[in-house]
N, C-alpha and C positions, 0 to 999 in steps of 0.2 A: 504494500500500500504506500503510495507517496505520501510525502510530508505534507503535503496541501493535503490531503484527505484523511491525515490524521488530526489534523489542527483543527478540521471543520466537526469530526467526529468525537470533539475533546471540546467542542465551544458550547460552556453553561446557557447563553444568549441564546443558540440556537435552538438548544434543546427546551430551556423554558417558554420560548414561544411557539415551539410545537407543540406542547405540552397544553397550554393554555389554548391555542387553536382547534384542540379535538375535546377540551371543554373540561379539562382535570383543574383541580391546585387554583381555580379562577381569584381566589381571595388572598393569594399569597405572591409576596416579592420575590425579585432574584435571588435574594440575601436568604430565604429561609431554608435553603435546601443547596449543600456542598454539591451534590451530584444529581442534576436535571435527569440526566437520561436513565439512569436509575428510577428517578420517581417517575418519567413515564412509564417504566417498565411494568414497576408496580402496580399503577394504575390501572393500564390495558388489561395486564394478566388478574387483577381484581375486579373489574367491569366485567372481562372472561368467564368468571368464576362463579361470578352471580347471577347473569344471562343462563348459563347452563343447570347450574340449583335449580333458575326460576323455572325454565322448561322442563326438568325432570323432579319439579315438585318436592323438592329435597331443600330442607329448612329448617325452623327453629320457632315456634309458635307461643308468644309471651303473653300472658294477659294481665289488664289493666284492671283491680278489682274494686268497688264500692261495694259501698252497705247496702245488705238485701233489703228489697221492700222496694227499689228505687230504679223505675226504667228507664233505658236511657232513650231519651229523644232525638239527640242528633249529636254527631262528633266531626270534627274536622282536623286537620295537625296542616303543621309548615316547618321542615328544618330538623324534625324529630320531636316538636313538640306535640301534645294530644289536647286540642280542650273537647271536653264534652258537656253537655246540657242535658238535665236527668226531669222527670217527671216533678220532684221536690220543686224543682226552681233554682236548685242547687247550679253551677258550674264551676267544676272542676280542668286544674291542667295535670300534664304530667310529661315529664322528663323526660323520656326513651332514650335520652343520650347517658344518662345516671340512674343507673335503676333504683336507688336507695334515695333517690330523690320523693320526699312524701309531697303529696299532690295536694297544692292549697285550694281552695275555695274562695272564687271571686266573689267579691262582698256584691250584690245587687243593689240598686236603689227600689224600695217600696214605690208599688205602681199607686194611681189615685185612691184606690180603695185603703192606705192607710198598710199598718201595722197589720201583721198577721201571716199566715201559709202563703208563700210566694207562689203565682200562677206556672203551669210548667211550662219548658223555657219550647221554643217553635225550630229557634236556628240559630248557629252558633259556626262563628269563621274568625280566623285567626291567620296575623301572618308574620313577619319576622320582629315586627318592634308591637302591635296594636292584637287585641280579643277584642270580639263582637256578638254578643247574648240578646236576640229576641226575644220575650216571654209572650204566653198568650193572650194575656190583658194590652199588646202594643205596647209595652215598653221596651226600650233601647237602651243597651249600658255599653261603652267602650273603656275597656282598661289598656293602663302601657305598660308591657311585658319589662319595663325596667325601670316601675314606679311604684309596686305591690297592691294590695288585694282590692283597692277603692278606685272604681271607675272614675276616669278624666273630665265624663262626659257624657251626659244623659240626654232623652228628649223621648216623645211620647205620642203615639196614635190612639186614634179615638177608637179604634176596631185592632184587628190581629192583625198580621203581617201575611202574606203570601210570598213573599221572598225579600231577601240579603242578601246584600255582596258586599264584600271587601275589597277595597283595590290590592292587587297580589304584592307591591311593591311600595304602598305611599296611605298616605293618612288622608283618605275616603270612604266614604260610608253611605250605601244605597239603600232605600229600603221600598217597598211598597205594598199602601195596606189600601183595602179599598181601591178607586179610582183612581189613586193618588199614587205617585213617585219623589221621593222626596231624593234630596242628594244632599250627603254633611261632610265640611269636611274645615281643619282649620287655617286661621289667616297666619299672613303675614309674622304676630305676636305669640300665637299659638293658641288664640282662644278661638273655639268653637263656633260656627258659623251654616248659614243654612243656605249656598248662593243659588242652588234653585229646587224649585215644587215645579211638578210636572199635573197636569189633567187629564187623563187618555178616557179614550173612548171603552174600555173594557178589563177584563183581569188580566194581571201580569200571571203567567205561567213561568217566565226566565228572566232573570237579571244580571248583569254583568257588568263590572266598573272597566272601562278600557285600560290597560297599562302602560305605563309609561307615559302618562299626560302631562305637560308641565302647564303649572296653571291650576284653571277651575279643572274639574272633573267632568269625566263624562262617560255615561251609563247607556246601553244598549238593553233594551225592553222588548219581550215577547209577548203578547197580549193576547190569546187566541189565536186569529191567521194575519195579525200585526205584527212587524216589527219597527220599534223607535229606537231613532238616534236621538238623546235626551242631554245636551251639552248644557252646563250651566251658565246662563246670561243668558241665551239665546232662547228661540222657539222649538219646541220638540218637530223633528223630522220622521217621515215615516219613510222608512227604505226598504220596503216587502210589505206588499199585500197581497194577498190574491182569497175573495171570500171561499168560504167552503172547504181551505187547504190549510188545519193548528200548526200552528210551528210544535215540532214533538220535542226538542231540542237545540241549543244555544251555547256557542262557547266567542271567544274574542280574542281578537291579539291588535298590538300597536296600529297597524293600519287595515285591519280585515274583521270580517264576521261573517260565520260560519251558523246555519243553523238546519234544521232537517224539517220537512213538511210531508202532512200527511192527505195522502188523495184519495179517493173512493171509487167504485164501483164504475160508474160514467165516466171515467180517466181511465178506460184500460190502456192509453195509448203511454199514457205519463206515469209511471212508477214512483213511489217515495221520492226522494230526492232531498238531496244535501245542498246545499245553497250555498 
């Protein structure tokens, strides 16, 4: 092997930006790691390892246990974290990176009815800094994953919720109960703000905060055979109608949305379809 192709095959530079190009180490400096090509190695042959367990169902099955009496309603994790939301009213997190990590109990706000049995909780989404707790009386609690057990941040529907989103990356909060779409998210200062309420014409089925928005927020809404582009300041836009055709499902990325509709009987020509 010549000198030139051993100096390139010994160059940390290079190796850590291959490294990071097939999507490893993404959170880590040149400095952290004496030998790149090594930790690609490892990488590959550990992505390797876990693709092949997952297809031949070969694993390790942990469970996360509460107190009997208490079912659970909805769970969500990001990062290895787990929150889940129990019949109680209860929501719990938990650690899955520390297993000896004991799982706190975010403190809720009492909805209008006062003191007493907390309503059970509807939905619950969490992501790397923010939890986010629906209960069924419409109330909203958001906690910061690095402020402890007393939400930031409250605010309150006159009816329950039909769906939540999170923004996967940023401090955004969708909700919509009834007719309404609401979008929270805070200023400038860090205090809590509402920059817009939506009025649609029907029930939300799917909701979804777009990622990577800088600025206001903005939420993409399924409503039966609607779909709304819902930016705040602006007017809500409808970007998919077609009557007689529900949206069955909905996801989002920075510049696209994807959602699936369902056709019937009289469309033999038109099958399901993803959008």
């Amino acid at each position: 092997v010549s000198r030139t192709w051993k100096i390139l095959a010994e160059d940390e530079v290079l190796w850590y930006r291959l490294c990071q190009q097939e999507g490893y180490l993404l959170d880590m400096s040149i400095s952290d790691h004496s030998c790149w090509k090594l930790a690609l190695k490892n990488c590959r042959a550990r992505e390797h390892m876990l693709k092949t367990n997952w297809k031949n169902r070969v694993g390790a099955v942990s469970q996360l246990h509460y107190e009997p009496g208490r079912v659970l309603c909805d769970v969500h994790c990001c990062d290895g974290v787990v929150m889940a939301g129990y019949s109680s009213g209860e929501v719990k997190l938990w650690d899955t990176r520390t297993w000896d990590y004991r799982a706190p109990v975010l403190a809720a706000v009492p909805g209008p009815g006062g003191a007493g049995a907390l309503p059970h909780v509807s939905f619950v989404r969490i992501n790397s800094s923010l939890a986010v707790a629906a209960h069924e009386d419409g109330t909203v609690s958001v906690w910061s994953l690095l402020l402890g057990q007393e939400p930031i941040h409250h605010f309150q529907h006159n009816q329950h919720l039909q769906a939540l989103a999170l923004a996967p990356g940023g401090a955004a909060v969708a909700t919509a109960s009834g007719f309404q779409v609401r979008l929270e998210s805070p200023d400038d200062r860090g205090f809590w703000q509402t920059p817009g309420t939506f009025e649609i014409q029907k029930l939300v089925n799917f909701l979804n905060l777009v990622p990577d928005v800088a600025g206001r927020p903005v939420a993409v809404a399924a409503a039966e055979d609607i779909v709304y582009l819902l930016e705040a300041g602006a007017p809500g836009r409808i970007l998919h109608s077609v009557y007689g055709q529900p949206v069955t499902c909905l996801d989002v990325a920075a510049h696209q949305a994807a959602f699936g509709i369902k056709t019937f009987g009289w469309l033999l020509n038109e099958p399901n379809q993803v959008l």
